[in-house]
C-alpha positions in Angstrom: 31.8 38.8 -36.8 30.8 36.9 -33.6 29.7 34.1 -36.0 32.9 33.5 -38.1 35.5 35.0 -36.2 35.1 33.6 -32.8 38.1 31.4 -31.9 37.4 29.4 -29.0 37.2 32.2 -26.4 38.9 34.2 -28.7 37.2 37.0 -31.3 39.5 37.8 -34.4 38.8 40.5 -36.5 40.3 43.1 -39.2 38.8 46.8 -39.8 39.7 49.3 -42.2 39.6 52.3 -39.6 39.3 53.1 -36.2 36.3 54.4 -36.2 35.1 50.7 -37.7 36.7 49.0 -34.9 35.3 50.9 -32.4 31.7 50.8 -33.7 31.9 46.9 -34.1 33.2 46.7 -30.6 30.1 47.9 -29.3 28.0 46.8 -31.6 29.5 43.1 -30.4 29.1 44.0 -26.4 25.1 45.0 -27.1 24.8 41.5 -28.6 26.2 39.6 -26.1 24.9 41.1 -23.2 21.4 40.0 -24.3 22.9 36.7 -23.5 24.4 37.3 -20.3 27.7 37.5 -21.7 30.8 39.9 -21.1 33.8 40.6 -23.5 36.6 40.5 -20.6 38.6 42.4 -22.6 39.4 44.2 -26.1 42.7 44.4 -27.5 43.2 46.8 -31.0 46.2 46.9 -32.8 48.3 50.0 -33.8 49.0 53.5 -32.1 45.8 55.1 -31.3 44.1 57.2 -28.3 42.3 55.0 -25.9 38.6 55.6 -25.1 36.7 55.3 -22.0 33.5 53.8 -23.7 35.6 50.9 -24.8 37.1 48.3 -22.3 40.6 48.7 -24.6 43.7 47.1 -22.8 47.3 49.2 -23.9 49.6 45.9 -23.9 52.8 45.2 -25.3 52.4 41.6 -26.1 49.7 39.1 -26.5 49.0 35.7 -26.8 46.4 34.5 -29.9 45.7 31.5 -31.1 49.1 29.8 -29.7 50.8 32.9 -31.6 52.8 35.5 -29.7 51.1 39.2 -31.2 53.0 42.3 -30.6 49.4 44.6 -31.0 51.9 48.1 -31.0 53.0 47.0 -34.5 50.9 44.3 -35.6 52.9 41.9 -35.8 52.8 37.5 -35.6 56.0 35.6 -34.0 56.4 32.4 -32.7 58.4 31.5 -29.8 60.0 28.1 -31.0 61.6 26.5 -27.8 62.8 23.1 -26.3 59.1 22.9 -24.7 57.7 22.9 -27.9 60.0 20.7 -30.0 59.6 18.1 -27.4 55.5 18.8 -27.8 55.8 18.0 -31.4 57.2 15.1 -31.2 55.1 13.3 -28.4 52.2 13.9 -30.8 54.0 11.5 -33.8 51.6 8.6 -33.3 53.1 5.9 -34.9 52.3 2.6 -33.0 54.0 0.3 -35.9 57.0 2.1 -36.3 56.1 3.1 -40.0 58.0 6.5 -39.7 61.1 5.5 -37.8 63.2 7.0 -40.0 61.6 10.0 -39.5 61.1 10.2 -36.1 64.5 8.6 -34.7 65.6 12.2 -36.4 63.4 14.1 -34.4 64.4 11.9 -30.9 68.1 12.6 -31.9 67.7 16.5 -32.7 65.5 17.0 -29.2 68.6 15.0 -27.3 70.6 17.4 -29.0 68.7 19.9 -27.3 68.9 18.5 -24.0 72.5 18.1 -23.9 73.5 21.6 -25.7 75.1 23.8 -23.5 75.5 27.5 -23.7 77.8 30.5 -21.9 75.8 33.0 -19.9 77.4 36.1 -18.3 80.6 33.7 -18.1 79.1 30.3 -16.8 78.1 27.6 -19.1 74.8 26.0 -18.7 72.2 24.3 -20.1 69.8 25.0 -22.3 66.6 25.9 -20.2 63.2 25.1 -21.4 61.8 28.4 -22.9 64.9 29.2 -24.3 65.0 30.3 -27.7 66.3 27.4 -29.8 70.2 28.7 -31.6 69.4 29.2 -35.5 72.2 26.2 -36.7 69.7 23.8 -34.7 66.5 25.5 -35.7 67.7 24.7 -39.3 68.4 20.9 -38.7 64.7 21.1 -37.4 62.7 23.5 -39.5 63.9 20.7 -42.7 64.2 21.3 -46.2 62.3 23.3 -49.1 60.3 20.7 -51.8 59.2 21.4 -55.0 56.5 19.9 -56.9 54.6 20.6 -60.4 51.4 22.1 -60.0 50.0 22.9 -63.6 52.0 23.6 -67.2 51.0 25.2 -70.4 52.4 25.5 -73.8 52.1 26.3 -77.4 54.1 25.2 -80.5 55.9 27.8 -82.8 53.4 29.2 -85.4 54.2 28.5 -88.9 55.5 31.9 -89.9 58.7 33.2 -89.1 59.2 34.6 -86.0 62.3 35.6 -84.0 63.4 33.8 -81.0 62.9 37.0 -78.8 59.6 37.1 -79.4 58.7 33.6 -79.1 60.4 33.4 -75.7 58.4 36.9 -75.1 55.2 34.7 -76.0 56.2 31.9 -73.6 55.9 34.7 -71.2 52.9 35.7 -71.6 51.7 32.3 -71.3 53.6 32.1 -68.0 51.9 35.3 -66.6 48.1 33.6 -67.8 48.9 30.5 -65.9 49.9 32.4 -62.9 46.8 34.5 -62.8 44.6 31.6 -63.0 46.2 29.2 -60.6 45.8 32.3 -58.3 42.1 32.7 -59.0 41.4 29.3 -58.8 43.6 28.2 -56.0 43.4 28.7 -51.9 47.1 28.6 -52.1 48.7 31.5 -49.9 51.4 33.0 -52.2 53.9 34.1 -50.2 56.6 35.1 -52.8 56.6 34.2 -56.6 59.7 33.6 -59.2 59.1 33.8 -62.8 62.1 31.8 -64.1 63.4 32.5 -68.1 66.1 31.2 -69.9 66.3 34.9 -72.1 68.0 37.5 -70.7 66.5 39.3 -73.6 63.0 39.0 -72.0 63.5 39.7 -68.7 65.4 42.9 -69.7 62.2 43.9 -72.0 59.8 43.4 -68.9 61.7 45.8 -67.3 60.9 48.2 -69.6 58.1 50.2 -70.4 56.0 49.2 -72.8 55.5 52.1 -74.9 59.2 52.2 -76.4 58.8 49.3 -78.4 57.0 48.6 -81.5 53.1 46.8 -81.3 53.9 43.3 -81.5 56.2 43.3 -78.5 54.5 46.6 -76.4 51.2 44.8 -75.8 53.1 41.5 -74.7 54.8 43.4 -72.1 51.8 45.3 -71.3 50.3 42.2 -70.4 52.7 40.6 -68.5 53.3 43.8 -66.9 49.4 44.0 -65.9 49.7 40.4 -64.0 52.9 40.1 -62.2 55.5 42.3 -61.0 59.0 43.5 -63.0 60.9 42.4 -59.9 59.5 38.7 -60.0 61.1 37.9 -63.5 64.8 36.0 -62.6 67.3 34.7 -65.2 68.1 30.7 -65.1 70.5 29.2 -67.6 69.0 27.0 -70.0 70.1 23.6 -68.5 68.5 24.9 -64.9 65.1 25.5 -66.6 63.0 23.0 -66.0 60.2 24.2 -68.3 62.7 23.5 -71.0 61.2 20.4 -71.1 57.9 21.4 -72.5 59.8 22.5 -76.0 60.6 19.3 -76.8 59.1 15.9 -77.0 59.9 13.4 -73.9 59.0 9.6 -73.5 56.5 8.9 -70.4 59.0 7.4 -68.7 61.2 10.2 -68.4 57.9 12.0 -66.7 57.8 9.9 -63.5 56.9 11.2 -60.2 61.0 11.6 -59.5 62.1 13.4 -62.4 62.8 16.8 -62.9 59.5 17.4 -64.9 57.8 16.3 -61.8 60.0 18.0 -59.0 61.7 20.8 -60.8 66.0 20.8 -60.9 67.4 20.1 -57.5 68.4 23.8 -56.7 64.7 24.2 -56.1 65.2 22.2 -52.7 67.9 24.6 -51.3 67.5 28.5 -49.8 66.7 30.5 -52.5 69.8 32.2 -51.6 71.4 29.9 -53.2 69.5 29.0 -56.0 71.5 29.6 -59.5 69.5 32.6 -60.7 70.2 36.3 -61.5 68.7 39.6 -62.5 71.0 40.7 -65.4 70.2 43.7 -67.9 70.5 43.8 -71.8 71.3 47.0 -73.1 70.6 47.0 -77.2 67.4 45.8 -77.2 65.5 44.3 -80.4 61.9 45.6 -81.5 62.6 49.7 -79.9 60.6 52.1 -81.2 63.5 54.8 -82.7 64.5 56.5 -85.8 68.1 56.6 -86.7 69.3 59.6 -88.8 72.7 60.0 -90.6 74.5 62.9 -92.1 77.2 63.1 -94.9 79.5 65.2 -95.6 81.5 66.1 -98.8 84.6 68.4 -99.5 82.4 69.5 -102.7 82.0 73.7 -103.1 78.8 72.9 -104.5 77.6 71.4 -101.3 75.1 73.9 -100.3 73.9 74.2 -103.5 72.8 70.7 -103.8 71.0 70.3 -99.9 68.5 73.6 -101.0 66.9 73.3 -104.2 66.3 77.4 -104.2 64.2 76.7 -107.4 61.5 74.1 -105.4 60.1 76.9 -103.4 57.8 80.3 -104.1 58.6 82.4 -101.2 61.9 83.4 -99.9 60.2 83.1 -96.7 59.3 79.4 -97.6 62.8 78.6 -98.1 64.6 80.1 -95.0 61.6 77.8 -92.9 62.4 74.7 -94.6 66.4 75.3 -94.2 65.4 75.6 -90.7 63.5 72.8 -89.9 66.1 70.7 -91.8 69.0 72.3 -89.8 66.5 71.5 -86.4 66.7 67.4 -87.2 70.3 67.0 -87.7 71.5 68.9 -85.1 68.7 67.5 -82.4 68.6 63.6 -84.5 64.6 63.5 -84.1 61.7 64.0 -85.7 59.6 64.5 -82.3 58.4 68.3 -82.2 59.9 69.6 -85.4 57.7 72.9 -85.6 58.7 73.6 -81.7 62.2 73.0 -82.5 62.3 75.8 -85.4 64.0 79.1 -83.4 64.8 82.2 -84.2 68.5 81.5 -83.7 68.0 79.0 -87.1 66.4 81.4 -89.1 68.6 83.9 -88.2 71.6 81.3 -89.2 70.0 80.6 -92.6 69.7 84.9 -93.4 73.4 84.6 -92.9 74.2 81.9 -95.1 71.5 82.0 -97.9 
């Protein structure tokens, strides 16, 4: 801990309990006061009892690492203010003037600051230095989102027939295996990921458990089920999807650094707040597990006759079960539990009518 965590004048680290935290806290003091050294102070985050033992300040707010840390409930914030905007840019080094049109933004937005005014308990003044920057200017200086391609996969359509459902299910898939291995591979903090489809038809199957549909499509779902989240799947129109452009062929040219295979569709740039996607649910589903049943009717008197073949069967006792398991699946329309479904009410019924 001492080793990898120290920070300057500053020790950072993360337990699992209390009684972790405590233990490495004096583990850490024994150490350094071989060397003559003294932790001034320790600070643990949470609610907890204090101990005498432990030199354990209760504080409300502290400063780490530049960061503002509310300890109570663990919490990172930073105070973005005039005083720092106006350190940012007075560390642009640019002696030729190579990112003027960069930083003659940044001159203008801090004059912006200087000059804004704003109305406090009835008098207008100025802006003062630690004063929390409004949110319309903290926009104009925070900038804009990018986007950028980071890796791509695909498959062509196998040579037997196959719906489009379950080909865009299998472009799924494929979507899911990408994202686990760019996360394995990567030391990219994810903060929040959208899986984009063009198939409402999909996204409404992900939603769903596997189980109710038949094999082909029930371990696809399983699978994307077992490396990303329901809630992450969006549907984008078709002419919004940029991965569109991995089912067809494309010239080189049309691949350049600039185009939309490079940089994604421009909505990608905005809020995602107002990006052009939605969660919509199909209802109807293709590939459900289910058995459909269907009764007829007729005006015949020899009707009951015909549904019993009294003849087929050696026992009366035979008969009157068999009535009664039949009369169990039309009025119930399923299959599932047929010997729990026979009561006595249905035999009963079939004593009356036989």
């Amino acid at each position: 801990m001492i080793i990898n965590d120290s920070y300057v004048d500053d020790i950072l680290h993360s337990c699992e309990t209390i009684s972790e935290t405590y233990s490495k806290i004096n583990a850490t003091d024994e150490i350094l006061k071989e060397g003559g050294f003294q932790i001034k102070q320790w600070v643990i985050s949470g609610h907890h009892d204090m101990t005498e033992d432990v030199k354990v300040i209760d504080t409300e707010v502290e400063k780490v690492l530049g960061m503002i840390w509310e300890p109570k409930e663990d919490q990172f914030s930073f105070k973005f203010d005039k005083r720092m905007v106006l350190s940012q840019v007075a560390s642009l080094y640019d002696p030729l003037g190579l990112l003027t049109p960069f930083t003659v933004q940044c001159k203008l937005l801090l004059r912006k600051l200087i000059t804004l005014k704003r109305e406090q308990d009835g008098v207008e003044q100025t802006l003062g230095w630690d004063d929390p920057i409004p949110d319309d200017v903290y926009g104009e200086w925070d900038g804009t989102h990018s986007a950028q391609l980071l890796a791509a996969k695909s498959r062509i359509a196998p040579l037997r027939q196959m719906t489009i459902p379950r080909l865009e299910l299998c472009a799924a898939v494929l979507a899911s295996r990408l994202r686990k291995t760019i996360e394995k591979e990567s030391r990219f903090v994810v903060e929040r990921v959208f899986h984009l489809v063009d198939s409402q038809i999909v996204r409404s199957q992900i939603q769903k458990e596997s189980h109710g549909f038949e094999t082909f499509v029930a371990t696809r779902i399983a699978e994307i089920q077992t490396h990303t989240d329901p809630s992450e799947w969006w549907w984008v129109a078709s002419d919004d999807n940029a991965a569109d452009c991995a089912t067809r062929p494309q010239h080189p040219l049309s691949l350049r650094s600039d185009s939309v295979w490079q940089k994604g569709p421009e909505y990608l740039t905005l809020p995602v707040e107002e990006w052009p996607i939605s969660q919509p649910y199909v209802r109807g589903l293709p590939d459900r597990n289910g058995t459909s049943l269907s009764c007829k009717t007729e005006s015949n008197q020899n009707t009951k006759q015909s549904l019993i073949d009294i003849e087929s069967f050696s026992s009366y006792e035979k008969m009157i079960n068999t009535t009664a398991i039949v009369l169990s699946i039309c009025k119930k329309k399923t299959f599932h539990n047929i010997l729990q479904n026979i009561t006595s009410e249905n035999l009963r019924k079939q004593n009356i009518t036989g």
